[in-house]
N, C-alpha and C positions, 0 to 999 in steps of 0.2 A: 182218757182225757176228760171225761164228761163228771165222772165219780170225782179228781181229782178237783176239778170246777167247784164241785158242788161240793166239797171240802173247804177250800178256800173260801168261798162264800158264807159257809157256816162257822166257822172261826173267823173269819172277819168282825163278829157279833163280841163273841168269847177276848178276843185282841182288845175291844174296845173297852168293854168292861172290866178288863185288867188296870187296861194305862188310865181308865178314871178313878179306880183303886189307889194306886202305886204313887204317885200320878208318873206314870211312863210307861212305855210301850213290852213287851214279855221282849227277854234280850238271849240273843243266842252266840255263845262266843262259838265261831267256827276255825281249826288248826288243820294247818298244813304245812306240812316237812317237803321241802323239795320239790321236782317240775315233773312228777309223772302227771301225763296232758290228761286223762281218763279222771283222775281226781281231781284238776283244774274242770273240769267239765260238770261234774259232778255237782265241786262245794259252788259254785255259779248258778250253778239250775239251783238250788238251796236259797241262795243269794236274791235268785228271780220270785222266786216262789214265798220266804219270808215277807218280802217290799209287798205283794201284792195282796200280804193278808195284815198289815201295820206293823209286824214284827218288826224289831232291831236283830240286826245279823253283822256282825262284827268280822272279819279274817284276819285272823292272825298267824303271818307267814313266818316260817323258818327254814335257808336254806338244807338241800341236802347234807350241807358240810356240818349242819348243826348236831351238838352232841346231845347224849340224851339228857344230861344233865340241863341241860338248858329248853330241854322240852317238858320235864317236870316241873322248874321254875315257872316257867310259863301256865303251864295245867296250875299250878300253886294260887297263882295270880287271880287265873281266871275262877277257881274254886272260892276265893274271898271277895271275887268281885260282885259288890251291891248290884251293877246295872245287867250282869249274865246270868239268867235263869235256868241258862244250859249252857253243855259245852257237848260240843263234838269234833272228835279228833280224827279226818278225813285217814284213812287205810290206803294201802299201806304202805307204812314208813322205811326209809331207807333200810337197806338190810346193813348198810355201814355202823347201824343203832343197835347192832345186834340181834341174835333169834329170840330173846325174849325180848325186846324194847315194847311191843303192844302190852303183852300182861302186865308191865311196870308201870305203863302209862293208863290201862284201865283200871290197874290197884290204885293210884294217884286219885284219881278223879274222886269227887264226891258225889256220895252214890244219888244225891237227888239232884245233884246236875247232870247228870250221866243220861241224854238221850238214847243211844242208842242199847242204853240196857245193857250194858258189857260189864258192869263193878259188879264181883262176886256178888255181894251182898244183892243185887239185882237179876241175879241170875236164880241165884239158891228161891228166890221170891218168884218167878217165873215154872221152877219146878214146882214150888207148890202152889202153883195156879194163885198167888196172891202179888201179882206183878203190877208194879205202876209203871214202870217203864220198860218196854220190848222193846229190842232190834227191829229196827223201822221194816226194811223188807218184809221179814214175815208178818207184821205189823198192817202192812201195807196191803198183802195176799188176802190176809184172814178180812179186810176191811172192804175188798173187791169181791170176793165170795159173798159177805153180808148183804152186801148193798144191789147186788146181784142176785139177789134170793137163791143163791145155791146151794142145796144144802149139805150141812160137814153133819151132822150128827148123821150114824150111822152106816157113812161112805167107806171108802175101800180108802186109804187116802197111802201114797208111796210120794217119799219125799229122797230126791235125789243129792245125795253129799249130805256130809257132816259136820260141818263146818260150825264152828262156836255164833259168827254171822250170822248165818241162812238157816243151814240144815235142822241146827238141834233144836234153834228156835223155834222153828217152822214145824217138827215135828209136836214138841210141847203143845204149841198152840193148839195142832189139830188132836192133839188128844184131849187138852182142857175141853175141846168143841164137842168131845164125845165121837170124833171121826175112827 
């Protein structure tokens, strides 16, 4: 809670010097498909957490019943949209959308709106340790270790799962860290 604090605080600074650029605040389109409550809980603590550092945080709902065509549409929108500097597309979506519906919706995305690092093109850049944008969790780990003075060079480091999300991220990262 305390690191996160003092995250917010320091981007507070970086928010303000954008939107006297711009002139507007850094905009985040946030997507959600359907009423799984875990992702509602989620894109809201996002929602909290934007407001408290100037950010624009937008939600854009779609229900369950919606098809994927119309969640591309959408991602389309938001990739041309002037006032969204990102998008993030809350996980995960109906499986009524199919088994691949996420990789169709991460290929969509443009890869420098692409928070959480999921478009190829942002992943391939993450293996070679030349990534601007990472999957927030792991993101998020490697930033509590730092600020934590813990150190990853050298450590023994076991990363549990595989997951395109977490795992493989989380792994890269701590190799790039020399762990």
């Amino acid at each position: 809670t305390a690191v996160a604090q003092a995250i917010r605080q320091e981007l507070t600074a970086d928010v303000a010097a954008f939107t006297a650029r711009a002139p507007r605040p850094p905009g985040l389109g946030l997507v959600v498909v359907g009423d799984d409550p875990a992702s509602h809980l989620y894109v809201n603590s996002k929602l909290k957490s934007a407001g408290e550092s100037g950010l624009r945080a937008d939600i854009e709902r779609l229900p369950a019943t919606a098809g994927l065509t119309s969640l591309l549409a959408l991602i389309d929108r938001l990739n041309r949209s002037d006032v969204h500097d990102g998008i993030l597309v809350q996980s995960p979506l109906p499986d009524a959308m199919g088994p691949h519906a996420e990789q169709q919706v991460f290929d969509a995305l443009d890869p420098a709106k692409d928070v959480d690092g999921f478009h190829p093109v942002n992943v391939g850049k993450l293996v070679q340790n030349r990534a601007t944008l990472v999957p927030c969790t792991p993101t998020g780990i490697i930033e509590l270790l730092d600020r934590s003075k813990i150190p990853i060079a050298g450590a023994h480091a076991v990363v549990i799962g595989r997951s395109n999300i977490v795992g493989k991220p989380m792994a890269l990262l701590l190799l790039h860290k020399h762990a």
